[in-house]
C-alpha positions in Angstrom: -4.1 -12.3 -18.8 -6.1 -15.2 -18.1 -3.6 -18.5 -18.2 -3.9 -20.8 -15.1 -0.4 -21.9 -15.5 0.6 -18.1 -14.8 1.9 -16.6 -11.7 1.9 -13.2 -13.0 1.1 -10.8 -15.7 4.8 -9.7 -16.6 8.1 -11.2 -14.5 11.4 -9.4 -14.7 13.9 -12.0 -14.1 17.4 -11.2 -14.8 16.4 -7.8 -16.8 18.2 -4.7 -16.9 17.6 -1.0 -18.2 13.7 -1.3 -19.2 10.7 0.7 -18.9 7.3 0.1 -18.9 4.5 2.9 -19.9 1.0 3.0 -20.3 0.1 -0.4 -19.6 -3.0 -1.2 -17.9 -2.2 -4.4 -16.5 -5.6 -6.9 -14.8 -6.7 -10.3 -14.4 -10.7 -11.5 -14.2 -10.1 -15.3 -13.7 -10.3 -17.1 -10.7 -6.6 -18.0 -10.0 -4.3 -16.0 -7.7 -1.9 -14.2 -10.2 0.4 -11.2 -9.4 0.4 -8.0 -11.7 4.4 -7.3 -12.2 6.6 -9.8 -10.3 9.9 -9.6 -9.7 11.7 -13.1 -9.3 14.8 -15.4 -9.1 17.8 -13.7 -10.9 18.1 -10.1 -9.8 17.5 -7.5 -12.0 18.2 -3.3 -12.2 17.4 -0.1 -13.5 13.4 -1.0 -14.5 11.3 1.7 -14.2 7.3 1.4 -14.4 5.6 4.4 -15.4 1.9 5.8 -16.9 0.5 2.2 -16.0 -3.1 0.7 -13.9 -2.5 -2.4 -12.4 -6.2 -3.3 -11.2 -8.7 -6.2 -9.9 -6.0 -8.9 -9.0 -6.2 -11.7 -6.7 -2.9 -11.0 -6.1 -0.6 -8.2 -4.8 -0.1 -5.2 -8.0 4.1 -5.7 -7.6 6.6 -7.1 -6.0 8.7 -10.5 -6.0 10.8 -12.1 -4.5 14.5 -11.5 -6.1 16.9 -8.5 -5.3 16.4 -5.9 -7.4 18.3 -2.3 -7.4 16.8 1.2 -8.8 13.5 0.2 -9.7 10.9 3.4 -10.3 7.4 3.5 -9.8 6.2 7.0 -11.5 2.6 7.7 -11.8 0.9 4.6 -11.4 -2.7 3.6 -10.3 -3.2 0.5 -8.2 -7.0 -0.1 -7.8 -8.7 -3.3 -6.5 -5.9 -5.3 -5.1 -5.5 -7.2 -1.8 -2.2 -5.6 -1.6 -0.8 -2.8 -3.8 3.5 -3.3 -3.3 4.8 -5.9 -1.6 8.8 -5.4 -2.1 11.0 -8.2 -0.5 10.9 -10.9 1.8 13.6 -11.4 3.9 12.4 -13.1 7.1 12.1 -16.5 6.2 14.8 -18.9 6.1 14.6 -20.0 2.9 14.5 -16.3 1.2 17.0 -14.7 2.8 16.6 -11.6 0.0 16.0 -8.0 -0.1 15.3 -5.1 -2.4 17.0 -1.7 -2.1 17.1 1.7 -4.3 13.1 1.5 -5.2 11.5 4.6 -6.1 7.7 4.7 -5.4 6.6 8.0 -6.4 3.7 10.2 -7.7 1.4 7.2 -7.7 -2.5 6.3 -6.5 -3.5 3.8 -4.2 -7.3 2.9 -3.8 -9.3 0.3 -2.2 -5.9 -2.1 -1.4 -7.5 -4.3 0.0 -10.7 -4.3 -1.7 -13.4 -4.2 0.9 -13.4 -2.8 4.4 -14.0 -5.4 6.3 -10.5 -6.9 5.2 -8.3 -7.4 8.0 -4.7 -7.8 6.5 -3.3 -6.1 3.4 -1.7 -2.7 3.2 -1.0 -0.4 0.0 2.8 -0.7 0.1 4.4 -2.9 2.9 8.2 -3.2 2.6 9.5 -6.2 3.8 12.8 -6.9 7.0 16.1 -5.9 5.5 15.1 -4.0 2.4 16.3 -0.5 2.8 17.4 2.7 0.7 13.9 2.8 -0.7 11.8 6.0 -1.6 8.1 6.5 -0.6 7.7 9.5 -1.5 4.1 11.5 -3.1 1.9 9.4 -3.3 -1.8 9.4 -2.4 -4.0 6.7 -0.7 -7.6 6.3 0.0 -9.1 3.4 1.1 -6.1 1.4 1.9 -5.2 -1.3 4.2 -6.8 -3.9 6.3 -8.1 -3.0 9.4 -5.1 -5.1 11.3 -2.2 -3.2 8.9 -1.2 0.0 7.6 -1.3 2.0 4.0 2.5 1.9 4.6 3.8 -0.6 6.4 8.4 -0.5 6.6 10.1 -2.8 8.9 13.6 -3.1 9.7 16.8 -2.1 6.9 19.1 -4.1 9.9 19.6 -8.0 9.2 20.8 -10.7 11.3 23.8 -13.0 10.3 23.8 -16.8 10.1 25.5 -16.6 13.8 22.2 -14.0 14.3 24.5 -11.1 15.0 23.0 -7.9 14.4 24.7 -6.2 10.8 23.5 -2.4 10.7 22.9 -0.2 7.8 22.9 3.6 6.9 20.8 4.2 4.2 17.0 4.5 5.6 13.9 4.0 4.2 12.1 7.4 3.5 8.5 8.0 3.5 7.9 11.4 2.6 5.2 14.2 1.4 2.5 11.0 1.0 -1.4 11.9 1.7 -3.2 9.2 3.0 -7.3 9.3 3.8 -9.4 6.9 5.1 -7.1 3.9 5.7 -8.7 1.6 7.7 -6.1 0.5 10.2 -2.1 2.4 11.2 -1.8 5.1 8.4 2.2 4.4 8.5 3.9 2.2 10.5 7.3 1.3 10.5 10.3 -0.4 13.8 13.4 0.4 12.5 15.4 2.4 10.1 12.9 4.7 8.4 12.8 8.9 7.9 9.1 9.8 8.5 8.2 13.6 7.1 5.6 15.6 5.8 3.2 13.6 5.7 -0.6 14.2 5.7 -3.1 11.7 7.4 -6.9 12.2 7.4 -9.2 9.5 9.1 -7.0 6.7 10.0 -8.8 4.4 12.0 -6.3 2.9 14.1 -3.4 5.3 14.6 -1.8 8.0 12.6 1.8 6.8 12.5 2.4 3.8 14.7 6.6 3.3 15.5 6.9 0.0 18.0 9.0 -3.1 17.8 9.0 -5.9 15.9 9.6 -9.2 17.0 10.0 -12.1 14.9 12.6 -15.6 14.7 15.1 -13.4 13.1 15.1 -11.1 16.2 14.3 -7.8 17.9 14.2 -4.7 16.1 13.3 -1.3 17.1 15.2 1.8 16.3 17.1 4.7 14.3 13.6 6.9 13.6 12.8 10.5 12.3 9.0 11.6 13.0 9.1 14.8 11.9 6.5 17.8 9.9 3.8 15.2 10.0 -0.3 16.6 10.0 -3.0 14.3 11.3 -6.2 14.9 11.3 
């Protein structure tokens, strides 16, 4: 792709029961465009599978629109400033969340790009999404030296009166191997399953857990660290 009106390569808006395999998905012009992007009407049951989404000036996936068992199987995200970014719920105008995602069996490599990046991660999930799967996955060279390779913040949400509404269903990161990230290997506040894990050469901290504060409040909480290795 190579359109400046584009802000991505594929959009799922409104789209239901589809799968996407063996794409390789990139973008050498100079404009910021996304690889998939999910946006405005929600859609469900989309799985992405076999496919390379690679050197984008933008993040590989993610969007901005609820979306419910999404799958990412076996994919390779190369050369992005940010491989998933899923959600966005801390802002008062985009008061949305994902949930049900599946991010399995998949590469991550050099998200951001260089090492002298600051900001980025390989897959950063987003205030209020929750229910999702990380779970397999490999990353080298990943994140920016302020951020993590997987970065999960709270699954609570705050009201319009801001008053505290509490979920079950963590987010689960699980039997990932992550080497040389260049910041917090896994960080995540509130809300998350951490297990079995292996970290090698993280330059910050292994697994960082500690609260986040932001206009839509305090969280901190509700955490299994468990049958992690760190080197």
């Amino acid at each position: 792709a190579d359109s400046k009106g584009c802000s991505s390569v594929i959009m799922f808006l409104d789209c239901h029961y589809i799968v996407i395999k063996g794409l390789t998905v990139t973008h050498e012009g100079e404009n910021d465009i996304m690889g998939f992007r999910f946006w405005s009407k929600p859609s469900d049951h989309v799985a992405l599978e076999g496919c390379t989404i690679k050197n984008l000036k933008s993040n590989g996936f993610g969007g901005s629109a609820n979306g419910k068992h999404i799958i990412v199987n076996k994919c390779i995200f190369s050369n992005l400033p940010l491989g998933i970014y899923w959600g966005y719920y801390e802002d008062e105008h985009r008061k949305i969340y994902f949930d049900s995602c599946k991010i399995i069996n998949s590469l991550f490599i050099d998200c951001p790009k260089t090492d002298s990046a600051e900001t980025g991660y390989g897959i950063q999930i987003k205030g209020g999404s929750f229910d999702n799967l990380i779970q397999d996955n490999v990353f080298y060279n990943v994140s920016g030296s302020t951020r993590a390779a997987i970065g999960v913040y709270h699954i609570s949400k705050l009201d319009k009166n801001k008053t505290l509404e509490k979920r079950d269903a963590p987010n689960i990161i699980r039997g990932n191997f992550i080497y040389n990230c260049r910041g917090e290997g896994i960080y995540a506040c509130e809300g998350a399953i951490i297990e079995n894990n292996i970290l090698v050469n993280c330059k910050s901290s292994g697994i960082a857990t500690y609260r986040r504060k932001s206009d839509w409040g305090s969280f901190y909480g509700n955490l299994i660290v468990r049958n992690n290795t760190i080197f």
